[in-house]
Structures are given as structure tokens and as C-alpha cells.
C-alpha positions in Angstrom: 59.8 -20.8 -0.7 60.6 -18.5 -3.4 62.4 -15.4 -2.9 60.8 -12.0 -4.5 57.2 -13.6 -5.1 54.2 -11.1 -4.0 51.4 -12.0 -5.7 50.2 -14.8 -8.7 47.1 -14.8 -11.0 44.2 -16.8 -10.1 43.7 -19.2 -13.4 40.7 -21.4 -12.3 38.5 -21.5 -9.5 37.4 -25.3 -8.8 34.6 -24.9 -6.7 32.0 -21.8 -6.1 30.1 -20.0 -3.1 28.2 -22.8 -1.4 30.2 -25.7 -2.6 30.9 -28.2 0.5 34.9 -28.9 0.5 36.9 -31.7 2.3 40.0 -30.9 3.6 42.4 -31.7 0.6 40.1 -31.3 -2.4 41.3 -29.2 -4.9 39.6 -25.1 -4.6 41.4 -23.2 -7.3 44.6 -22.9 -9.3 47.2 -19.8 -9.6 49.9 -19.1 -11.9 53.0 -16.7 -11.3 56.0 -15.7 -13.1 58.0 -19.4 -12.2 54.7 -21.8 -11.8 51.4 -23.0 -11.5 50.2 -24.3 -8.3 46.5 -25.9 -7.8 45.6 -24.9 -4.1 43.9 -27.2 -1.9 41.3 -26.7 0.7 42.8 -27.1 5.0 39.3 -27.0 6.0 36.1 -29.1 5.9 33.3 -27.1 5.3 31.1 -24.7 2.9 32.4 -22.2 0.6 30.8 -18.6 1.8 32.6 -16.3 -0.5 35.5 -15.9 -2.8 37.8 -12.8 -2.7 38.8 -12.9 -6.4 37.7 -13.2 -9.7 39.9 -15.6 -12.8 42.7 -13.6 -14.1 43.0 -11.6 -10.8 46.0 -10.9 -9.1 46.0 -12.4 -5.5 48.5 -10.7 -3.1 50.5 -13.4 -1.2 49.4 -13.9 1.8 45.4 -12.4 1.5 42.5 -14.2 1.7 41.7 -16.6 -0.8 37.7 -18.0 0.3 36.1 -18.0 2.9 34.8 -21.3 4.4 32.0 -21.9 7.3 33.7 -25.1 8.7 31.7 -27.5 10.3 30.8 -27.3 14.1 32.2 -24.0 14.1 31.0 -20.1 14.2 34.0 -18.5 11.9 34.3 -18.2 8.1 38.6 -19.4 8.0 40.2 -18.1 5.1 42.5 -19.7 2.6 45.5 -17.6 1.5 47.8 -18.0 -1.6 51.2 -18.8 -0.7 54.5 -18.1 -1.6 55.6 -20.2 -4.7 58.3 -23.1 -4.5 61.0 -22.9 -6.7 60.6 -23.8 -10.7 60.8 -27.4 -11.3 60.0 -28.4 -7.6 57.1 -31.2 -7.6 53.6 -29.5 -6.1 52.0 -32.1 -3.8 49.4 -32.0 -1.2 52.9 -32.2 1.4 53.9 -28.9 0.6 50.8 -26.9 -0.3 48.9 -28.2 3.3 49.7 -26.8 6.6 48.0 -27.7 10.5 45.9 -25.2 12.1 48.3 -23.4 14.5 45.8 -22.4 16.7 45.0 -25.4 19.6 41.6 -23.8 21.3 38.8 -26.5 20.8 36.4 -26.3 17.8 33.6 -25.2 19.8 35.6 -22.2 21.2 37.8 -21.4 18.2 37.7 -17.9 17.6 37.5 -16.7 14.0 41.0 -17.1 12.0 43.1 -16.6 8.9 44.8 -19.3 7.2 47.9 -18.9 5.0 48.9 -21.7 2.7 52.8 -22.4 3.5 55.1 -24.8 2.3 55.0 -26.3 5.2 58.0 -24.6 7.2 56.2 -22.7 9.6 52.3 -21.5 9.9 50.5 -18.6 10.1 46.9 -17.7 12.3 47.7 -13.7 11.4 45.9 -12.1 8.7 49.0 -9.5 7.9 48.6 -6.0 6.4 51.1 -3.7 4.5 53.6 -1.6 7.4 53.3 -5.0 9.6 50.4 -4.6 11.6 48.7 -7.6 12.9 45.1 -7.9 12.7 43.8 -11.3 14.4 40.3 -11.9 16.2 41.6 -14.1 18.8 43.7 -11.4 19.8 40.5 -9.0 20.6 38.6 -8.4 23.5 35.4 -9.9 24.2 33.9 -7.1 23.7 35.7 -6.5 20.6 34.1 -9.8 19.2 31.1 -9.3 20.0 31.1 -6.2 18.4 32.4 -7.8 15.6 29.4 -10.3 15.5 26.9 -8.0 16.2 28.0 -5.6 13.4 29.0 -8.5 10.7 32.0 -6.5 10.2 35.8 -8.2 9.1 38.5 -7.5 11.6 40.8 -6.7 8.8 38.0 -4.2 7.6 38.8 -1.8 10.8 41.8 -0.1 11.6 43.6 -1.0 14.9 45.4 1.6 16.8 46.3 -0.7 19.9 49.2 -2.6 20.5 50.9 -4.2 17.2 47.9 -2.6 15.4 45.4 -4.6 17.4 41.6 -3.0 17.4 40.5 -1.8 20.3 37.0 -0.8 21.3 37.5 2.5 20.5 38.6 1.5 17.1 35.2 -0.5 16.4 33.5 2.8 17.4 35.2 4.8 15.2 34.5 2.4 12.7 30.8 2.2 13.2 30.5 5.9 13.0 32.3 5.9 10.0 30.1 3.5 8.3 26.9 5.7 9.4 28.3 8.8 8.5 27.3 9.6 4.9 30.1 9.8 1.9 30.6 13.6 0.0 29.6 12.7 -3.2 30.7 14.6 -5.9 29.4 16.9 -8.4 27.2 14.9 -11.5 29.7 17.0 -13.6 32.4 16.4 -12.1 34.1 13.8 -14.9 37.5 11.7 -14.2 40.1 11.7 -16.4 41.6 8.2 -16.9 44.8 7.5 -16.1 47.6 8.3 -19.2 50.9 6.1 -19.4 53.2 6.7 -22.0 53.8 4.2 -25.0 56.9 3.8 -27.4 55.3 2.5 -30.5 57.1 2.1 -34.2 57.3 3.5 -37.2 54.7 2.5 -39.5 56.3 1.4 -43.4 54.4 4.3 -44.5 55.5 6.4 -41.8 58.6 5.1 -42.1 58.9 5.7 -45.8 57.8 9.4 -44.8 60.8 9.8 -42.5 63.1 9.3 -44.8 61.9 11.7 -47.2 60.9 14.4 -45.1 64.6 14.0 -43.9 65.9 14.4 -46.8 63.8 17.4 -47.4 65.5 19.3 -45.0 68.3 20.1 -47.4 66.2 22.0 -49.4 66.0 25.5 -48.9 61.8 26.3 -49.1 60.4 29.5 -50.5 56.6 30.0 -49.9 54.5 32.1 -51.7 50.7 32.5 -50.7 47.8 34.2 -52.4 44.1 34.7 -52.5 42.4 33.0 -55.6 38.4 33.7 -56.5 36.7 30.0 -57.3 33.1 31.7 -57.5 32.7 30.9 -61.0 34.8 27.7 -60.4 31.8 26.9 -57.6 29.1 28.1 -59.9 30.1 26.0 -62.8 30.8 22.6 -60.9 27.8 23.0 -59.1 26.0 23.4 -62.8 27.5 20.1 -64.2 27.0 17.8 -60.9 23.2 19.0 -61.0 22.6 18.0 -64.3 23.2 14.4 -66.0 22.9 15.8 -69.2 25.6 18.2 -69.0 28.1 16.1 -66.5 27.5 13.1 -69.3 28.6 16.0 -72.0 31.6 16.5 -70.7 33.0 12.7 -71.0 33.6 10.3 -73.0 30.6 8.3 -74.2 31.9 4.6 -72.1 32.8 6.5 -68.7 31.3 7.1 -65.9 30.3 10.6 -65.2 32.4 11.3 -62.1 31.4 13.9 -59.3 33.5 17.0 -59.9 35.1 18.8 -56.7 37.9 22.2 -57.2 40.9 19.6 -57.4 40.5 19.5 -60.8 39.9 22.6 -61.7 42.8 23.6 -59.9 45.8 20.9 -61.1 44.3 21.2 -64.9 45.2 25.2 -64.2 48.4 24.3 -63.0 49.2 22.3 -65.9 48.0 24.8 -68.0 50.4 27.3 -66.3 53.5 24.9 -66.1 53.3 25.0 -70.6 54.4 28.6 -70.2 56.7 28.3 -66.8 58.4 24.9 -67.5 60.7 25.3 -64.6 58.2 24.6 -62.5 57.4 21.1 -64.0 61.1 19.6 -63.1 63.3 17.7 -61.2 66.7 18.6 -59.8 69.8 16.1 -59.8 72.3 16.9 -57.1 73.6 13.2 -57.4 74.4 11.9 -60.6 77.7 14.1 -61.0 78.6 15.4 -57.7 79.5 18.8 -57.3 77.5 20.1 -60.9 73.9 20.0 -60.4 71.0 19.8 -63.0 68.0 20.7 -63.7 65.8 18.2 -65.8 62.4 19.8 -67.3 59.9 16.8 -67.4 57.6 17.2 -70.5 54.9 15.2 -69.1 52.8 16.2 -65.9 52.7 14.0 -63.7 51.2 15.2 -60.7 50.8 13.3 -57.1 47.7 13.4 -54.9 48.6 13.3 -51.2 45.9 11.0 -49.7 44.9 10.9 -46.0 44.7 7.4 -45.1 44.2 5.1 -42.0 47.4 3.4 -42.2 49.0 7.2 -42.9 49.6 9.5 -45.7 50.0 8.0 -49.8 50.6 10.0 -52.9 49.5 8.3 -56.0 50.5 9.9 -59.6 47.9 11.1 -62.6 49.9 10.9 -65.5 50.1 13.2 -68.5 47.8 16.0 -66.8 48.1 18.1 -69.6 46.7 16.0 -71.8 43.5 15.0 -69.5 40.2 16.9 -69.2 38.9 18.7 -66.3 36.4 15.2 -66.4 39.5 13.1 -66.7 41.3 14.4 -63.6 38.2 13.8 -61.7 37.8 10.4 -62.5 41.5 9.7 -61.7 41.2 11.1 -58.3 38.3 9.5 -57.7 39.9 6.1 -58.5 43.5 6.8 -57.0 41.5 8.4 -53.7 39.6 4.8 -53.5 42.9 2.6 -54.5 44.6 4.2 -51.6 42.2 4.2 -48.8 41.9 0.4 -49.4 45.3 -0.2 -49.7 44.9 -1.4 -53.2 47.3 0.8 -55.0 50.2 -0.7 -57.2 53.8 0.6 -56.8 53.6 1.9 -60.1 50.8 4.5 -58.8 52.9 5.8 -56.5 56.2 6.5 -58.7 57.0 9.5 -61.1 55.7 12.2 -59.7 57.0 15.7 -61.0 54.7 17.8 -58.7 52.6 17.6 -55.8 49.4 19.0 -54.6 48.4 18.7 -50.6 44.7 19.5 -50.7 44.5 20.7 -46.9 41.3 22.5 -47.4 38.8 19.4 -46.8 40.5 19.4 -43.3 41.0 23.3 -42.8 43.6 26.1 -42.7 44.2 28.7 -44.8 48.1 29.1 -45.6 49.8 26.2 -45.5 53.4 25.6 -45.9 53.7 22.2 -47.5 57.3 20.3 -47.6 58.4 19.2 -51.0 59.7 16.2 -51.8 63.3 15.7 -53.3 63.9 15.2 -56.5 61.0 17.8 -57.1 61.3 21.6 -57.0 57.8 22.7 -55.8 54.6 21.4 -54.1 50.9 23.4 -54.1 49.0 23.5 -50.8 45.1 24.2 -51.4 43.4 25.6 -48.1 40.0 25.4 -47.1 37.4 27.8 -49.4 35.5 30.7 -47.8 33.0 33.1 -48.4 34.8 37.0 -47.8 33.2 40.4 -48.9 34.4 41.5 -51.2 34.1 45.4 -53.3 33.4 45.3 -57.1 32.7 48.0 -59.3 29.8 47.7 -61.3 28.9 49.0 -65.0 27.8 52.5 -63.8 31.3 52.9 -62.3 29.3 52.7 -58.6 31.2 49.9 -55.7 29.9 47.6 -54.1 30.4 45.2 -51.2 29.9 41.2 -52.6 30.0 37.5 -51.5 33.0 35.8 -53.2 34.5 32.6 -53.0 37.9 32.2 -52.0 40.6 29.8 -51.4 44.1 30.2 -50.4 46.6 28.9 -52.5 50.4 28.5 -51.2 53.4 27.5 -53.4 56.3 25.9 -52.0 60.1 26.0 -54.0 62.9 25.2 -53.7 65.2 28.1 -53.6 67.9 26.7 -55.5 65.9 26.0 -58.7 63.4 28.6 -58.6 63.2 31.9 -58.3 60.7 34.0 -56.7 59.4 35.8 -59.6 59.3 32.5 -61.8 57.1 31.1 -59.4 54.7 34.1 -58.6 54.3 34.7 -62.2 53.0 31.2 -62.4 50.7 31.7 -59.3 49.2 34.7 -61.0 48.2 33.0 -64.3 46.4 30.2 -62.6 44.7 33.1 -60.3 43.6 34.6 -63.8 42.8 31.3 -65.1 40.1 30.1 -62.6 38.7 33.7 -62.4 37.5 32.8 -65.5 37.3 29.4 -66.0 34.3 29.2 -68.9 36.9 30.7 -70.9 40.1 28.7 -70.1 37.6 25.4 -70.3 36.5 25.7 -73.5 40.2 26.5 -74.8 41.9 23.3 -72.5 
């Protein structure tokens, strides 16, 4: 037999409860890790139950069926036995085995075949620790017990000698099974089991490794503020509710595009970066080691991060500051598509001299966004909110208001900008979207 084999998976099951078998017809095949091995039945007789279902996995030496052979009063069971080597031939000569037992057919008491390869036999139904659990080993009165109760030996704990069941033990057993279980509480819910899993990288994720890696050379400056969008709100809400004035604001062949505050915000940005250039650039630390530059980029180019199922993408709008506040929405409302079904071109996702990391349509407030090398500076947007708010009115009299608000938080890099550059910035897009009909009809 093999060495190390415990248990094999039941592949196919020939025959079903209430099929009659002859001794050698074929009941069921099993596969382990070496071999597959078709099982034959030792017994003539009817199939009363089987203790497995396909793609189980039978522990050597358990029950296989149970079979009511003919002119007796027991249900034998067929075990699964240990494997023969690889490559060894599987033949009815070593997959058969005699009954060991010699009591005549009329008095056989009920038994437990195992399936050997043919070097010894077993009439012991065997449990885990070694105990020995076998009905002709009972007392009378143990078995007719047993009868009476149409209980399994192997179902009752023995406490005898060699882990035989005594009367006692039946007893025990019956009062057991009368007894009622504890049930538990309705709300009482199970948490399934957890096992850990090593899975890799993703290429996006991947691709994110690398240049959040290399990000940690840089050293970040944040900068947060406050920044009113009522009016922002007020006019966006204006154009989406009216086709007239949403099909004013494009061009006559496009389609009028649903206008969210990501717009409105990067067109401020842009708007901000023609008076801080800085901000708009990239910084090259390799090209001539040891004297680093700065390179102003004249053209906008600002990347989207997109949440996506197969992780996060950041496709480019080009030449911002030449686009309307229409404009941008149309191209985040492509590039937003492109990306979620994995559509975009590597071109989309190249040339990017700033970012923006819209975290508000998930949530928080702050955010402290990593920027991506060669650029200097990322924007994270938070989630808007309604905040009271005091204003003074015309009569000089203040009063308590519901404002809009967003949160706004700038990200540089220390060694290209300074913190005045890029507060100064943050403040003239706060003054631009606090009053937006102005700055609109001047972008």
C-alpha cells in the first residue's frame, strides 16, 4: 500500500441507493494525489445508503455504502482503501478482500468492511485515537439495543474495554438523543471562517507602486482651505435645468453635457496657474545630475484620477486653458467613460502637468493627495457641505446663513514651491468661484 495516503475524492458513483450489486461489479471510482482506483463491491446485495457525495473527500478507511446482503440482517459497509503505488495495474486481485469474519450467514452479526490490497483484512470499523468500535464485539444486549433503537455502533461512544460500548454507553446515548439541543439566539449570526491570501499586483496597481515609490522623495507641503461654491451650485443647477441655456453654452454640433463642480473648479485653476506659472510645471532632477530644473509647461494639461474596477487611472484634458467650462465637462465625461471600460488609449494617459483627485464624491474633507514625479503639485477636492455661516447684510445687521462649502487641499512639492506661491494661488481660485458669473463671462 501506499505510504502517507488518508483520504481520496470520490469521482463517480456507479450505482445508487437501492441498486442490487454482485460481488465484483464495479460501485464507485476515487481519485487521490498518485491515482484513480474504480472500487468494486465484496458483497451481494442492495445498496441502502451511500456515505458521500461526488467530489467528496472519503477518509481511508470509513464507510463507503452500505449494502443489505442477501440472507442476512446487517447493512456491511464498503470502505475506501489505501492506494497502491503510481503505475501499479488496479485489478479486481488487489482491490477484493474475504470476509474475515467465519460465523454463518444466518448468525453474522453486523460488520465493517475495508477494501485492502489484499495483505491482511479488516472486520473493525476504526476511529481517530485507535478505539475499536465493532458489533460482534457487543453484548447481546448491546445489539439488541442497537436494533431496537436503529442506531450505528460507530454513532455511540464506547467507554469499555478498547473503546467497546457498553450498556451504559447505549444509555447515555439514548438520553442524549431525547434530551433537547440549546439552540441559539435568532440573532445570534456566525462569522465565516477568514484565511489569509497572497494575491499580486495588478498592472495598474503595479504601475501605481512604482510611482507612489518614487513619490516618496519628494518632500509634500499641504495647504487646505474652505472655498464657498453656493453660487457655483446655484449656477450649475440653472444650466442643467434648462436645455435652452445648457445648449447656449456649447458649440452648436455638441452634445450638451451634464455639468458637475469639476469644471468649475480645474477652469479656476487654470485660470489661476496664467498668473502663478510655477504651479503649472515640471521638475527635472535627472537630465543633468546634480543641477536641477524647473520647466514651466505653457499648456494645461491636467489629469483626472478615475476610480475604476480594475484600480485607479488618470487620463489628461489637454490645453485647459483654452476649453470652456462646457468643454471640460464634456471631456470628463468621455475620459470618465473611456476609463471605466478600459477603453482609454495610452496617449490619454500621458502629459499630464497637474492633477486633480476629486475625493468628494466618496467623502472626506482634507485630503492629503501624493503627487506624482515629474509634477510639482496635485489638488484634492473633498466632499461639499452645507455650514452656517454669518453675513452682513446692507443695513450693516449679521446674520447666520446656509452656505456651500468644499474643502480644497493643495499638495507641493517643497523643493519647487514655496508656501506663499502656492497659497496665493489657492486664494484667487477661492475669489474666483465666489463669484463665478463674473469670472465666466470673462473665461
Amino acid at each position: 500500500m501506499t505510504i502517507g495516503i488518508t483520504e481520496c475524492q470520490v469521482v463517480k458513483w456507479l450505482v445508487k441507493p437501492g441498486d442490487e450489486v454482485r460481488e465484483f461489479d464495479p460501485i464507485c471510482e476515487v481519485q487521490s494525489d498518485k491515482a484513480s482506483v474504480e472500487i468494486s463491491s465484496r458483497f451481494n446485495g442492495r445498496i441502502t445508503k451511500l456515505h458521500y457525495d461526488v467530489d467528496d473527500m472519503a477518509i481511508v478507511g470509513s464507510p463507503l455504502i452500505d449494502v443489505d446482503v442477501e440472507n442476512g440482517d446487517s447493512d456491511p459497509q464498503v470502505e475506501p482503501s489505501q492506494e497502491p503505488e503510481q503505475g501499479t495495474e488496479i485489478d479486481s486481485s488487489n482491490t477484493q478482500e474475504t470476509i474475515s469474519a467465519t460465523t454463518p450467514d444466518s448468525e453474522r452479526p453486523p460488520v465493517s468492511r475495508t477494501i485492502e490490497d489484499g495483505h491482511s483484512s479488516s472486520a473493525l470499523s476504526r476511529r481517530p485515537g485507535g478505539a475499536t468500535h465493532a458489533s460482534h464485539t457487543a453484548t447481546p444486549a448491546v445489539r439488541a439495543m442497537l436494533k431496537q433503537h436503529n442506531i450505528k455502533i460507530e454513532d455511540v461512544k464506547g467507554t469499555g474495554k478498547d473503546g467497546r460500548v457498553t450498556k451504559e454507553d447505549m444509555q447515555r446515548h439514548l438520553a442524549e438523543l431525547e434530551s433537547p439541543k440549546p439552540t441559539r439566539p435568532s440573532n445570534d449570526l456566525e462569522t465565516p471562517a477568514a484565511q489569509d491570501r497572497t494575491i499580486p499586483l495588478k498592472s495598474i496597481q503595479a504601475k501605481m507602486f512604482e510611482s507612489m515609490t518614487r513619490s516618496l522623495a519628494i518632500p509634500h507641503f499641504l495647504y487646505s482651505h474652505s472655498v464657498d461654491m453656493t453660487l457655483v451650485n446655484s449656477l450649475r443647477k440653472r444650466i442643467n435645468g434648462d436645455p435652452n441655456l445648457a445648449a447656449a453654452t456649447q458649440h452648436p454640433s455638441s452634445v450638451v453635457p451634464h455639468l458637475t463642480t469639476l469644471p468649475f473648479i480645474m477652469k479656476a485653476v487654470s485660470h489661476a496657474f496664467l498668473h502663478f506659472p510655477l504651479m503649472n510645471s515640471l521638475l527635472d532632477t535627472t537630465s543633468e545630475p546634480g543641477q536641477p530644473k524647473v520647466i514651466i509647461k505653457a499648456s494645461h494639461n491636467f489629469g483626472i484620477a478615475v476610480d475604476t474596477p480594475r484600480g485607479l487611472v488618470v487620463p489628461v484634458i489637454r490645453d485647459v486653458q483654452k476649453l470652456s467650462v462646457s468643454d471640460l465637462a464634456t471631456q470628463i465625461e468621455r475620459l470618465s467613460g473611456l476609463a471605466r471600460d478600459n477603453r482609454l488609449s495610452p496617449s490619454d494617459l500621458v502629459g499630464a502637468t497637474y492633477t486633480f483627485s476629486n475625493m468628494g464624491s466618496i467623502g472626506g474633507g482634507v485630503i492629503s493627495p501624493i503627487i506624482v514625479p515629474p509634477m510639482v503639485g496635485i489638488l484634492g477636492i473633498g466632499r461639499m457641505g452645507h455650514v452656517p455661516v454669518f453675513e452682513t447684510d446692507a443695513k450693516g445687521v449679521e446674520n447666520v446663513v446656509k452656505r456651500e462649502q468644499v474643502t480644497l487641499s493643495w499638495a507641493a512639492d517643497h523643493r519647487a514651491l514655496d508656501g506663499a506661491t502656492v497659497a496665493r494661488c489657492a486664494q484667487m481660485v477661492d475669489s474666483l468661484l465666489r463669484n463665478v458669473d463674473c469670472f465666466i463671462s470673462t473665461a
